[in-house]
Structure formats: structure tokens, C-alpha cells
C-alpha positions as CSV (number, residue, x, y, z in Angstrom):
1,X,60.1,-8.9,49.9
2,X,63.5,-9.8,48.5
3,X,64.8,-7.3,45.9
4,X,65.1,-8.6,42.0
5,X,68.9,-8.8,42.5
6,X,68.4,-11.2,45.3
7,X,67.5,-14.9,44.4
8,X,66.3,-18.1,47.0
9,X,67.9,-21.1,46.9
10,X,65.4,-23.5,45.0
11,X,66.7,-26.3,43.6
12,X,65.5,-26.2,39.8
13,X,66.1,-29.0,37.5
14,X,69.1,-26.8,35.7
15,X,70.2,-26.0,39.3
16,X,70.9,-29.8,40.1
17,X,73.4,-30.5,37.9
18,X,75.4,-27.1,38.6
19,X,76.0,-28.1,42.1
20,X,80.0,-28.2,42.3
21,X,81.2,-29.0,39.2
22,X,79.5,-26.9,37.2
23,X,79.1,-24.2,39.6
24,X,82.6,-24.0,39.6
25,X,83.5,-24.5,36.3
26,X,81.2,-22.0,35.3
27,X,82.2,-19.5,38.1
28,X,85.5,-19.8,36.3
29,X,84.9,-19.5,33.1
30,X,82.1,-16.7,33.5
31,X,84.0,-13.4,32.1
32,X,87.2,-14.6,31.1
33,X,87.1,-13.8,27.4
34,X,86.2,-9.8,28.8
35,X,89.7,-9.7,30.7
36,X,93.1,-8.7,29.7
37,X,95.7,-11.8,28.8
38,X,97.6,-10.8,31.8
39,X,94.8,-11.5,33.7
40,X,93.7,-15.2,32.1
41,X,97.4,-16.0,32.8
42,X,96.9,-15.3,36.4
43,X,93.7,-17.3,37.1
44,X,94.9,-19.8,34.8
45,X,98.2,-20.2,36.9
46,X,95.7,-20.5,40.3
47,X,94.7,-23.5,39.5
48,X,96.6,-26.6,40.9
49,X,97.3,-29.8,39.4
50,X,97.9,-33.0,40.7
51,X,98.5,-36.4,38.7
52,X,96.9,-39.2,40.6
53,X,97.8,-41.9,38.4
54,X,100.8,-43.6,39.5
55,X,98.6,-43.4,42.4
56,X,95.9,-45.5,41.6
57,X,97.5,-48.5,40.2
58,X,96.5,-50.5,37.4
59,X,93.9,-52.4,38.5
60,X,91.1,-50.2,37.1
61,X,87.7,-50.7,35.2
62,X,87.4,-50.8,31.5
63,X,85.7,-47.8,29.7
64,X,82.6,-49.6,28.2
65,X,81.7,-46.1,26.6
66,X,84.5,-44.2,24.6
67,X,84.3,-40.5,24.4
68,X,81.9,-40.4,27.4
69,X,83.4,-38.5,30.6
70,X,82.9,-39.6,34.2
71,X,84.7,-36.5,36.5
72,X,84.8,-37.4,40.3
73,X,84.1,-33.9,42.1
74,X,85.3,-33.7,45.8
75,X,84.3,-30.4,48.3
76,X,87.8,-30.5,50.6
77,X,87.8,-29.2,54.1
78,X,91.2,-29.6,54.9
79,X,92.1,-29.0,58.2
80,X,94.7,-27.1,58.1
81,X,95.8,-22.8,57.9
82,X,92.6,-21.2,57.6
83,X,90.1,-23.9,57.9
84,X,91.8,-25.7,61.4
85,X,89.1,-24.9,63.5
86,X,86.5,-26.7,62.0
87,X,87.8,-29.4,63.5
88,X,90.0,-31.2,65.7
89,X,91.9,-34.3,66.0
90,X,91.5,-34.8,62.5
91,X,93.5,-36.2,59.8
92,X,94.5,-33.1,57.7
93,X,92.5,-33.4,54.7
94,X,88.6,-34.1,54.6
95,X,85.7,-33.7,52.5
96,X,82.1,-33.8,53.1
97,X,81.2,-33.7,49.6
98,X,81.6,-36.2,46.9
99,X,79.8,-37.0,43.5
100,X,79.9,-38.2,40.1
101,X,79.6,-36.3,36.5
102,X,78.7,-38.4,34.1
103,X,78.9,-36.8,30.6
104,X,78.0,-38.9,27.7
105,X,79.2,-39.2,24.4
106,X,76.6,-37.9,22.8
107,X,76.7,-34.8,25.0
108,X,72.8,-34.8,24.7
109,X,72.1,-35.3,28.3
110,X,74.0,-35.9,32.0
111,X,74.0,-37.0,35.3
112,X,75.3,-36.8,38.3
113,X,75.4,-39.4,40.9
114,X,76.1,-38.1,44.8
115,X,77.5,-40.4,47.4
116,X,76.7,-39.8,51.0
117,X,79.9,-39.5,53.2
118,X,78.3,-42.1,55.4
119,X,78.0,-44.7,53.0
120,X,79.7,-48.1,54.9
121,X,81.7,-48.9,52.2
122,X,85.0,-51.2,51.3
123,X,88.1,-48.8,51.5
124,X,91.0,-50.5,49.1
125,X,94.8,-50.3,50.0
126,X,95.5,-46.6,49.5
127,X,99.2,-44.8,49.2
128,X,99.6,-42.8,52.5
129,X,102.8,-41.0,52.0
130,X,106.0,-42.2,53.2
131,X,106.2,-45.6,51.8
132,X,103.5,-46.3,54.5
133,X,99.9,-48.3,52.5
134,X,97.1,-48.9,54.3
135,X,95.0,-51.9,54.1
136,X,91.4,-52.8,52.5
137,X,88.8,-52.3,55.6
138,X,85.3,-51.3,56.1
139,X,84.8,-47.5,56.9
140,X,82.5,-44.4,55.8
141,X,83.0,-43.9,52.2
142,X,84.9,-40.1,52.3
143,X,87.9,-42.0,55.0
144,X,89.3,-42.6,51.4
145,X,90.0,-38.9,50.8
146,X,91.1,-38.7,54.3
147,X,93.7,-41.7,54.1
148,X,94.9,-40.9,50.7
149,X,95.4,-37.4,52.0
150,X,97.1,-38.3,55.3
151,X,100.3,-36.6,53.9
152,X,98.6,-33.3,53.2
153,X,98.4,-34.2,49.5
154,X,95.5,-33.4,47.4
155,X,96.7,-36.3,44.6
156,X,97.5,-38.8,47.7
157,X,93.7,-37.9,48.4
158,X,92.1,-37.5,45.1
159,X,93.7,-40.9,44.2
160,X,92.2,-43.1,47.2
161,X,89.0,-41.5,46.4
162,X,89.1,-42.6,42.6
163,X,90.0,-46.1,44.1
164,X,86.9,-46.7,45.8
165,X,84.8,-45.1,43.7
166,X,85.8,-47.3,41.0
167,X,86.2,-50.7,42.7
168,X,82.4,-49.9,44.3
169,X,80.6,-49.0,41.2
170,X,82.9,-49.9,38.4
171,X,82.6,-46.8,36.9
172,X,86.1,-45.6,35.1
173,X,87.4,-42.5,36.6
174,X,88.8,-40.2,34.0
175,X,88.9,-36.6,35.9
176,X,88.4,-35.6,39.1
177,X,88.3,-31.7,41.0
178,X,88.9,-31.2,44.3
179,X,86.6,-27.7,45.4
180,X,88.5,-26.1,48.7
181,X,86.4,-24.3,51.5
182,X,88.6,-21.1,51.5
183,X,88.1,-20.7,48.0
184,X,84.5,-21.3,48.4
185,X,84.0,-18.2,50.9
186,X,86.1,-16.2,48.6
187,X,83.8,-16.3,45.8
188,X,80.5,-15.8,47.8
189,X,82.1,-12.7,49.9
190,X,82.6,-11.1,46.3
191,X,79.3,-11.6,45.3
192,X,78.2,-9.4,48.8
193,X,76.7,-12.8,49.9
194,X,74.5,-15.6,48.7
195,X,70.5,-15.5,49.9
196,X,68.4,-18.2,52.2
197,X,65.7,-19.0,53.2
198,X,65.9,-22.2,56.2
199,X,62.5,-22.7,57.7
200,X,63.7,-23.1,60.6
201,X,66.5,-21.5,63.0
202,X,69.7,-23.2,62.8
203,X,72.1,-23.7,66.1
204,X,75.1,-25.6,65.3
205,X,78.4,-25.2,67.7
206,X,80.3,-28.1,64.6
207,X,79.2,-25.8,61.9
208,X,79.8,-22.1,64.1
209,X,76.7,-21.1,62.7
210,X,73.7,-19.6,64.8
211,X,70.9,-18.5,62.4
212,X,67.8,-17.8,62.6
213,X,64.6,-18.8,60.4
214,X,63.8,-16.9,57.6
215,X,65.3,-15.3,54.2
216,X,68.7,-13.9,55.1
217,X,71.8,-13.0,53.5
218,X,75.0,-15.2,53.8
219,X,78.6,-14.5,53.1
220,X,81.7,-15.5,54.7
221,X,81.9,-17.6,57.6
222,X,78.4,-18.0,58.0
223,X,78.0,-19.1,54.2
224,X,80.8,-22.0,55.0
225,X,78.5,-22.5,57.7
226,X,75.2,-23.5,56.3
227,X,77.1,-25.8,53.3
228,X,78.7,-27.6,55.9
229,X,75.9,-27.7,58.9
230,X,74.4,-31.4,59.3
231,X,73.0,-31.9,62.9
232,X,70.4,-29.8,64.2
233,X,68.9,-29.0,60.7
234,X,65.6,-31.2,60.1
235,X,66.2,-34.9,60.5
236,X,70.5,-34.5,60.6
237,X,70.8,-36.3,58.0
238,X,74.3,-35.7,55.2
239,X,71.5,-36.2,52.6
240,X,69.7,-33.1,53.7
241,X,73.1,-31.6,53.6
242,X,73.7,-32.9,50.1
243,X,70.2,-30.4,49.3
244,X,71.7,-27.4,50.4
245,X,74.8,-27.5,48.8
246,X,73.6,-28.0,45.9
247,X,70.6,-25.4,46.4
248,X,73.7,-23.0,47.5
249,X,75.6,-23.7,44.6
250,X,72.7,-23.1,42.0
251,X,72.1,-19.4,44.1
252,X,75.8,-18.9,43.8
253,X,76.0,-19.3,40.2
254,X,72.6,-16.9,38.9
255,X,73.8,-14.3,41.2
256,X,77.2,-14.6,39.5
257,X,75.6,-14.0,36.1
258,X,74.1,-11.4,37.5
259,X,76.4,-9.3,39.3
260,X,79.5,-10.0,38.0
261,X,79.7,-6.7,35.4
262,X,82.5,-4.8,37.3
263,X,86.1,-5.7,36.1
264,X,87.4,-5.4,40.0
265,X,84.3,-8.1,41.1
266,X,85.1,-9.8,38.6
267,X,88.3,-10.9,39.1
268,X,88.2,-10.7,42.9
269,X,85.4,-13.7,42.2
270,X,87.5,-15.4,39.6
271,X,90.7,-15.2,41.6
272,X,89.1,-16.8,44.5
273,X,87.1,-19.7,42.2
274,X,90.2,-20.8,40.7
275,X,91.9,-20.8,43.4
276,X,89.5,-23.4,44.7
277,X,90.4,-25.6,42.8
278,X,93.1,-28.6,42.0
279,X,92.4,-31.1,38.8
280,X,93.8,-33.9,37.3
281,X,96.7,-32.2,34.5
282,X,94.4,-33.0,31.9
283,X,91.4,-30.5,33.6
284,X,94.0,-28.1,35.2
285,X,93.7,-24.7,32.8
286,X,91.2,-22.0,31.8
287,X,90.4,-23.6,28.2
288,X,89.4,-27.3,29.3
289,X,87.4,-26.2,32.1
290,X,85.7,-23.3,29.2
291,X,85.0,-26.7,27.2
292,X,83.5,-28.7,29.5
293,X,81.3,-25.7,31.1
294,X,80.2,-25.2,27.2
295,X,79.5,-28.9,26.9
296,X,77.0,-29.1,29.6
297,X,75.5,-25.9,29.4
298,X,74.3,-27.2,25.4
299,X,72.3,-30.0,27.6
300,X,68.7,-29.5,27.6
301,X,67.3,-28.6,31.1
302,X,65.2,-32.0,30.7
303,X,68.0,-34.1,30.1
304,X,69.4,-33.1,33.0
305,X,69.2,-35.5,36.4
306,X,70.7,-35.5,39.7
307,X,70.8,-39.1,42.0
308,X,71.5,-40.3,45.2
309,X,72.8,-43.5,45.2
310,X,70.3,-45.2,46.3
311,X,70.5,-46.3,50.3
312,X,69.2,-46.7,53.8
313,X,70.1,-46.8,56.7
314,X,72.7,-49.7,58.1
315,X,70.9,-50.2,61.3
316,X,68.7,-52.0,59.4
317,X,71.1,-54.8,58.7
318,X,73.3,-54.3,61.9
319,X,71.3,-52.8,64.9
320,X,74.0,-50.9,66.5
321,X,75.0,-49.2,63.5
322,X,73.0,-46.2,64.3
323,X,75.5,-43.7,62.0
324,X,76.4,-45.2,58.5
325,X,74.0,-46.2,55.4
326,X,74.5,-48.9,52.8
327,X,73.2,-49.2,49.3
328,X,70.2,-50.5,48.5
329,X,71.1,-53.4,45.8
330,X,70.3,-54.5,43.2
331,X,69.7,-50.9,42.1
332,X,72.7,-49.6,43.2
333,X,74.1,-51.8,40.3
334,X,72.1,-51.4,38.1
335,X,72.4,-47.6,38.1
336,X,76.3,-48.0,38.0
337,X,76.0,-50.5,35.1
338,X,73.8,-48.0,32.9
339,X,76.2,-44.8,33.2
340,X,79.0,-47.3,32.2
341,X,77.3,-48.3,29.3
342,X,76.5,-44.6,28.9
343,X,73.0,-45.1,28.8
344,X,70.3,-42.2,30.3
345,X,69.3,-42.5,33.6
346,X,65.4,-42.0,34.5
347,X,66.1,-40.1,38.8
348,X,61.9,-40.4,38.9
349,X,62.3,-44.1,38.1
350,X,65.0,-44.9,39.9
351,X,63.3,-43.1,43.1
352,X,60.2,-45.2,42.3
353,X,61.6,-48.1,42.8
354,X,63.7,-47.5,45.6
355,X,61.2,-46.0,48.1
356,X,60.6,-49.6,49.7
357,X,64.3,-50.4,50.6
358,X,65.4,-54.3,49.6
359,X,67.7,-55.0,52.6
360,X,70.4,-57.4,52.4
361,X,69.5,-58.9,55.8
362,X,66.3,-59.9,54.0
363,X,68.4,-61.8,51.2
364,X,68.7,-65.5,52.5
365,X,71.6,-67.4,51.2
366,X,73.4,-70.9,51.7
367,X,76.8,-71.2,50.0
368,X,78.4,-74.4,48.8
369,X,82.0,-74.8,47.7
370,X,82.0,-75.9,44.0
371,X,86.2,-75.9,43.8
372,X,89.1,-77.5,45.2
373,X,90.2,-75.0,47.7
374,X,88.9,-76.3,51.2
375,X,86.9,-73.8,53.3
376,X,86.4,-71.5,50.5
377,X,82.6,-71.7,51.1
378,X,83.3,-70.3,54.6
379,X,85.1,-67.5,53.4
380,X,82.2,-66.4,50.9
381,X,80.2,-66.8,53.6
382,X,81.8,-64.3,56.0
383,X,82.2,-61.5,53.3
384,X,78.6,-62.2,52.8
385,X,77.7,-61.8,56.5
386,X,80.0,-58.6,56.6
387,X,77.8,-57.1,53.6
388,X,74.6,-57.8,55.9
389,X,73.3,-60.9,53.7
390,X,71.6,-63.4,55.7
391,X,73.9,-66.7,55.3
392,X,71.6,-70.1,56.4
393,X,74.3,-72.5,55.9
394,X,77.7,-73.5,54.5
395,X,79.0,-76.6,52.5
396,X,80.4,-78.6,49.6
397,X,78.4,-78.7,46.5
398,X,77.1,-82.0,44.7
399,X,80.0,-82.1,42.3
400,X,82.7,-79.9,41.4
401,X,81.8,-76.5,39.1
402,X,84.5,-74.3,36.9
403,X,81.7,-71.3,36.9
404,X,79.8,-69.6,39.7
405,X,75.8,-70.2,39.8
406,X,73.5,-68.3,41.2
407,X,69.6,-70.1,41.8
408,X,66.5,-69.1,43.5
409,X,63.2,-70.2,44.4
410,X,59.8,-68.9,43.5
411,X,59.4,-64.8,44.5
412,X,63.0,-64.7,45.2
413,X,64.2,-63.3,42.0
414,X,65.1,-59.5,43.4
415,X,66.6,-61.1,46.3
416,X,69.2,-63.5,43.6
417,X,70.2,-60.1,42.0
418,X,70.6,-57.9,45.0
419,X,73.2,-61.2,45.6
420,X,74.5,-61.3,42.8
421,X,75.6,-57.4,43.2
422,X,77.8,-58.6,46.1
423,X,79.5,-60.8,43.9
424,X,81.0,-58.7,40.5
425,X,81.6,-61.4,37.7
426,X,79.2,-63.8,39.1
427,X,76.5,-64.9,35.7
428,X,73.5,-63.4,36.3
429,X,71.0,-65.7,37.9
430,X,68.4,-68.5,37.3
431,X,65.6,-70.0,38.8
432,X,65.8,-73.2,40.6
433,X,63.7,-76.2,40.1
434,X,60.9,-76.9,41.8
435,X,61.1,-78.1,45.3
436,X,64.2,-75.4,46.0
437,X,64.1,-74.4,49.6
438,X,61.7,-71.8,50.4
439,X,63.0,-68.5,50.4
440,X,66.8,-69.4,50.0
441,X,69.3,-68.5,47.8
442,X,72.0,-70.7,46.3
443,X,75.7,-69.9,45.5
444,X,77.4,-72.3,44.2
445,X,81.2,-71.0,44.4
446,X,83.2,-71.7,41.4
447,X,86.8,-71.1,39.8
448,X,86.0,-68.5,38.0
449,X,84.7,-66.1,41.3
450,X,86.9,-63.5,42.2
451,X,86.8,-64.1,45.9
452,X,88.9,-60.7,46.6
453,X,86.0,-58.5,44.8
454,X,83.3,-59.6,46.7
455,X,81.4,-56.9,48.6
């Protein structure tokens, strides 16, 4: 039986929203007010700061919700020093891990929104060093960090991540922390390791990691392990892996507050979290990470939810895509749109109604050309086909139309908004007269569509 000082890795409700951000914020801030000003200059000089924003560009969303915070939180494996052989042929930095804070004004309650690496999304034109920009193209969602970091710079990285974060869900960026492996192993190594409990053994040549099943302690290479291991661990999924790291986190955290009384633990732990880490300017010091660890510790533990953006698997819509997922619209959007109106999110709900996947194949459309610019119906078309909608047919509509309309027949409704999701700016829909065609969509391509932003 596992000694009172040792804890499992459940994930409690409390727990959930810890996972990085808060784990590390509060790994930071746990006994810093105890420790000599010498030492809160130290830590607070460990932690970097990058400015992404002549990065990003100015082509950003509006913040619908003033005083609310939404703080991108990155895990980085970069490739190189210490951390080069967990990989090869790599681009130097990487990251496995990537989620959303949201805090809202009100400060009553929070959520935080994870993104699965393989989520097939639209990468925009990032800054890749050098005077050298890539261009928009289709790839797993955490490429971003990748590309943006293909100089070896966290803010080249961090700011290609904020890019497509924000032109997928239109959420407004306003922080972001980047969590580094080394530092990671740092703080679990002072805490004389981090207990779990896998069910089952766990052989993984990617991850180094041979375990066996069965409550066991962790530290060190072998706790970088098990956060990172994916394949050969229940079905392989990066959502599984999403569970553990946030299970980890939550253990890593209580044990902190519970071991940490020493003044030399202390600051070994503290040394290594802050280390960890690199901010935006505005999140880079002791103090603002104190104020936003005491703003969400004040949130009840019932206010508290954690989300997967909701998704399944692409093979669904493209048969030989056996390794990405897409995500599951219209509910995608609408969980975007209520965080940027900074309204609560209900995770049971939002599970609910996601267990029976809508896929876009499913969504049957024809698309008619309501402007002036010749072919422009094609070109809808295509992006359509791209985002796995089911296009029936192209053409030029009755007469000519300044706005874009959306229509749908009878039973088609979910189907008209999981479209319109594809298209950002496009009114929302309306039924069709009687008569429409069964089961197909029509888009009626006007001026005011934003070609460019379809998805």
C-alpha cells in the first residue's frame, strides 16, 4: 500500500485545470514569499522572455470579451542539447502539448481547451528565420510550433502557434508559455519522483521507457518518459496522452505542496520550474505568474472544466488518412464562439452531444457563384472538398447576390451549420422552400465571402 506521502495520478476535477499552466505557475510561485530576495531575483531572472508580436502580424481576432484572458500553453521538446535523442531528423523545436486557458473576466470560473497534435488543420504563412516565410498548407496542427521554430527560436515558434490557433478558432491570443522537457525532469527529480499507477506494462523504444504494470515511482528520464509515451499504451492514441499529462501534472503539483518544506528542495524545485519556462514579456516575472496562479486558485472546483476540442478521426472523411483527426463542426464553433464571448462552458454537455460524430463527408453541398468573378464557385468548391464536405455540383446562381446565403432542406439544419463553420463571416443559415433538393445544401457565394478564410 502506498505510503501517505505518496499520491496516484487521478485526474480530479481541480486536477484538470492544473495540467501545465497551472502546474507550473504554481510550481513557481509555491514558496517564494519564504525565500531570501537574493533568491526571488534568481528564479525571477530564469525565466525567458520572448515578444511574439511583430511576429504575428496584424491580422488578428477582435477581443469580444475585455478583461477576460485566453493564455496559449505549449509543452516544448526541442531537439536539441539535452533532449536530441528523442528524436531524429527533426526540425529543432517540437511540442507534443498544446492548450488553451481561458480565464474570464469575472474570474468566477475557467476553462481550458486542449488541441490534439494531430489535428489536420490549416497552417498560415509563418516567419521562419532568415527572411525565409513559409506558405499556408494543410499539416498536423503542432507543425506550427515546429515551423515557426525552425530557427531555434522559442518566439519564431510561440508566434506560428498563436497564428493558427487564432485564425482556427478565432479566439484572441493574449499570453502564451512555452513548458521545456529539461525543466520538467528537473522539478520531478527534486520531488524524489512522481507516483503511477499504468494498468498495464508499457514498452516504448520512441519514448525509452520500459515499465512494467503497477504503482511505481517515476523520476527523471523515465518520468519524461511516460508524459511523452503515445504508441503501445491502450489504443495509441495523443488523446490518451493528453490524460496522462495532465494526470502527471495534477500528482506533480500535491506532492509539491507537500514536500516542498526544506529551503535546499525548495529552490532546487523552483530553479528547475522557472527555468522551464519562456512567456510573452508581459507573463515573464515572479509577480504576474503569483497573480494569475492566485486568480485561478480563487475558482471554485465546480467551475472548473477541461475540453478536448471536439474530433474524430480523418479517415472518416479521407480513407487513407489513417494518422490525423479533424474537428467535429458545428461544435467545434460553437465552443470557440462561447469562450470568445466569455461565456461558461458546460464539458458534460459538450461531450453529450459530440459522442455521435457529424462528419463533413456527410454534409452535402452544391455551390453557385452569386458574383462577378468567373469560376469563383469552383474555387469554393475545392476548399470545400479539401475540408472533407461532400460538393454535388458547381454553378452560376439565378441572379447576382452582394451577401452569402446559406439554405437547407428539411432535417438538414445541423448539416447547414457544420457548413457554415467552414465558411467564417458567412450569415447563419435558413431553411429553403419546399421542394429544395433532398438532402443538399446550398451556398450561394457572394461579395461579401472571404474566400481566403474558408476552411
Amino acid at each position: 500500500m502506498a505510503s501517505s506521502g505518496a499520491r496516484r495520478t487521478r485526474l480530479t476535477r481541480r486536477g484538470r485545470i492544473v495540467a501545465w499552466t497551472v502546474g507550473v505557475t504554481s510550481a513557481v510561485v509555491l514558496g517564494v514569499a519564504g525565500v531570501g530576495a537574493w533568491v526571488y531575483q534568481d528564479l525571477d531572472g530564469n525565466i525567458s522572455s520572448a515578444d511574439v508580436d511583430d511576429k504575428i502580424g496584424g491580422d488578428r481576432p477582435e477581443n469580444l470579451s475585455p478583461g477576460s484572458k485566453n493564455i496559449l500553453v505549449v509543452g516544448s521538446d526541442s531537439r536539441d542539447g539535452a533532449n536530441a535523442k528523442y528524436g531524429k531528423d527533426l526540425t529543432t523545436m517540437q511540442s507534443d502539448t498544446l492548450m488553451v486557458l481561458h480565464v474570464p473576466a469575472s474570474r468566477k470560473w475557467a476553462t481550458v481547451v486542449s488541441f490534439p497534435r494531430d489535428s489536420w488543420v490549416e497552417i498560415p504563412a509563418c516567419d521562419r528565420g532568415g527572411g525565409d516565410k513559409s506558405s499556408p498548407h494543410h499539416a498536423k496542427i503542432n507543425e506550427a510550433f515546429a515551423l515557426g521554430g525552425s530557427s531555434g527560436e522559442v518566439s519564431g515558434a510561440a508566434a506560428c502557434s498563436i497564428k493558427t490557433v487564432e485564425a482556427r478558432t478565432g479566439l484572441r491570443i493574449d499570453h502564451f508559455m512555452s513548458v521545456d522537457f529539461q525543466g520538467f525532469k528537473g522539478m520531478v527529480d527534486a520531488l524524489d519522483g512522481i507516483e503511477v499507477c499504468p494498468e498495464e506494462a508499457i514498452h516504448s523504444e520512441k519514448a525509452r521507457l520500459d515499465m512494467e504494470a503497477g504503482c511505481q515511482t517515476v523520476a527523471g528520464e523515465k518520468a519524461l518518459g511516460y508524459v511523452r509515451v503515445r504508441y503501445g499504451v491502450g489504443n495509441g492514441s495523443d488523446i490518451g496522452r493528453i490524460g496522462r499529462q495532465q494526470e502527471f501534472m495534477n500528482a506533480l503539483v500535491e506532492k509539491a505542496q507537500d514536500r516542498l518544506t526544506s529551503p535546499t528542495s525548495l529552490y532546487g524545485f523552483l530553479k528547475s520550474a522557472t527555468k522551464s519556462l519562456t512567456t510573452d514579456p508581459d507573463l515573464a516575472g515572479i509577480k504576474p505568474l503569483y497573480s494569475l496562479a492566485s486568480e485561478l486558485k480563487g475558482i471554485p472546483s465546480d467551475r472548473l472544466t477541461f475540453v478536448t476540442v471536439p474530433n474524430y478521426p480523418r479517415e472518416a472523411d479521407v480513407p487513407t488518412d489513417k494518422a490525423n483527426v479533424v474537428w467535429q463542426y458545428p461544435h467545434a464553433t460553437d465552443l470557440f464562439s462561447r469562450l470568445a464571448k466569455d461565456k461558461e462552458v458546460d464539458g458534460d454537455r459538450l461531450k453529450a452531444q459530440t459522442k455521435v460524430p457529424l462528419y463533413a463527408s456527410s454534409v452535402k453541398v452544391q455551390v453557385l457563384n452569386g458574383t462577378s468573378t468567373p469560376g469563383l464557385a469552383n474555387t469554393v468548391a475545392g476548399k470545400l472538398r479539401e475540408a472533407g464536405l461532400t460538393v454535388t455540383g458547381t454553378g452560376n446562381a439565378p441572379e447576382p447576390s452582394a451577401t452569402t446565403e446559406i439554405t437547407y432542406p428539411s432535417g438538414q439544419e445541423q448539416q447547414a451549420r457544420a457548413l457554415a463553420a467552414h465558411a467564417p463571416g458567412a450569415p447563419a443559415p435558413r431553411a429553403a422552400d419546399a421542394g429544395a433538393g433532398a438532402g443538399v445544401i446550398t451556398l450561394v457565394v457572394g461579395d461579401d465571402l472571404d474566400v481566403d478564410r474558408i476552411r
